[in-house]
N, C-alpha and C positions, 0 to 999 in steps of 0.2 A: 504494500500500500504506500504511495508515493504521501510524506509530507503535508506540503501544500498541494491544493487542488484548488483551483478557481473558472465561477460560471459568471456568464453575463447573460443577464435574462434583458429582452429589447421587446418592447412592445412593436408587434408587426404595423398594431395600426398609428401607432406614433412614437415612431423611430427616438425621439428626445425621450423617450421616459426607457431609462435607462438604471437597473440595479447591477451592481457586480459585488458577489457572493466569495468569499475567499474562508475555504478550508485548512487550517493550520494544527494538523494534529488532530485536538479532540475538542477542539474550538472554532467555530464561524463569526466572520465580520463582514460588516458592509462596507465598501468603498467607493465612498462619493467624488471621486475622480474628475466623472462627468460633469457635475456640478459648474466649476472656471470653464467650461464649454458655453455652457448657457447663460452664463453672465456675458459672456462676451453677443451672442446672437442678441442676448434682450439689449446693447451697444449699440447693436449694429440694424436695429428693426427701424422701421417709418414708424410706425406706431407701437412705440416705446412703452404707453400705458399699457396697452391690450397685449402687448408680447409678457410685459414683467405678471401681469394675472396668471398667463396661460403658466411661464413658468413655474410659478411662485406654487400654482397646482400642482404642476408634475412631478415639483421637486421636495415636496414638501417632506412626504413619507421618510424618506431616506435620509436628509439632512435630520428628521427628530431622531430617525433610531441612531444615526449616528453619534448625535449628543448624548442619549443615553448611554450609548456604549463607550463613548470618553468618562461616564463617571465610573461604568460597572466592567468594562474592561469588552473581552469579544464573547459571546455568549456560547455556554458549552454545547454541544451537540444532540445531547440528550433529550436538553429545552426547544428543539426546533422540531416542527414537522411539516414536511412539505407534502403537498397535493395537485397531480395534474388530471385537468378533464380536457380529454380532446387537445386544442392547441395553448387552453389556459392554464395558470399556475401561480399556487399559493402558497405562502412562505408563511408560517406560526413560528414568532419567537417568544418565547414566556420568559420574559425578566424578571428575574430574585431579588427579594430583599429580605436580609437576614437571613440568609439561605432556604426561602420558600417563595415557590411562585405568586405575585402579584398580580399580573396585568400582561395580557399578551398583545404582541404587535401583528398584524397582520399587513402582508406587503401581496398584493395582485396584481398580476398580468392575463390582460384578457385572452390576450394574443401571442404568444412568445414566437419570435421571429425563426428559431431553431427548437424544433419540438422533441429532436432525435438530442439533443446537448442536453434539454431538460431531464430528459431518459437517465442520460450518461449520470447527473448532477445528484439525482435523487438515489439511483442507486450508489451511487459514492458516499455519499449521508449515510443511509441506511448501513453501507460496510459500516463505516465508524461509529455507527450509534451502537450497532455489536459490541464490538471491539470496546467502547468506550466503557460503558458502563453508567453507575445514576451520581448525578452530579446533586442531588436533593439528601437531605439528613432524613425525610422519610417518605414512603410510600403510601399511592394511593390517595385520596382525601386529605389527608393530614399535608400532603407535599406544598398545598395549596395557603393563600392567609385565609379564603373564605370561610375553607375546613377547618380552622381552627376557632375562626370569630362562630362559625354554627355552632361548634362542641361547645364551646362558653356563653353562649346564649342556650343552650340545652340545658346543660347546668346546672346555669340561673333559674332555667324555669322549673326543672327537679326541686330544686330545693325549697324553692316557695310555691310548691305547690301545696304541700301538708301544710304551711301555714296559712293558706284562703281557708282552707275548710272548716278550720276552728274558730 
């Protein structure tokens, strides 16, 4: 299994919306590369206003997960699940804090301009998520913060409940 492995998923129907996915071991990152590309087109448009919108759309996704991933580092493999239908594809990353899942990002391509690379990408993943193993302190519900706010509010509600009755 080679090290690094890196995909670039391109929207067929709008070539500027652009993610590139970099495997590093047993860790995935985003890389917004393309990003100083489209600063320079929204430079160089007649209508400046309406080009910085369409950007500001395209690009949005990727430049937040990338901020998140400057505080929380590149996210383990574990935490990722990817999904193709037909020529689309979806990228789940579930960000930790405290070492349990929060909040997942979801990154879409309606269209990906290489559907045979998307093949290649996901099976690539899938080796290393073998291989890798769980990056979570626990399984199942618990790995979760919702899992753990229901268990404490269950609890709560165990315990007072004998005291309504009387």
């Amino acid at each position: 299994m080679a090290e690094t492995y890196t995909y670039t998923a391109r929207n067929a129907n709008n070539p500027d919306e652009v993610y590139t996915f970099t495997l590093r071991g047993d860790y995935l990152q985003l890389d917004i590369a393309g990003v100083l590309e489209q600063i320079d087109k929204v430079r160089k448009a007649e209508q400046v206003e309406e080009e910085v919108r369409r950007q500001v759309k395209i690009q949005a996704k990727p430049v937040i997960f990338k901020m998140i991933e400057s505080f929380s580092g590149p996210v383990h493999v574990s935490d990722v699940n990817t999904y193709q239908k037909g020529e689309g594809f979806t990228l789940a990353v579930w960000k930790r804090i405290a070492g349990l899942r929060c909040a997942p990002m979801v990154i879409s391509v309606s269209r990906v301009d290489n559907p045979e690379a998307t093949k290649a990408f996901i099976v690539e993943l899938d080796e290393r998520k073998k291989n890798a193993g769980h990056a979570g302190k626990f399984f199942g519900p618990l790995d979760y913060w919702f899992g753990w706010v229901g268990l404490i509010f269950l609890i709560a509600i165990l315990i007072r409940w004998p005291h309504r009755e009387k």
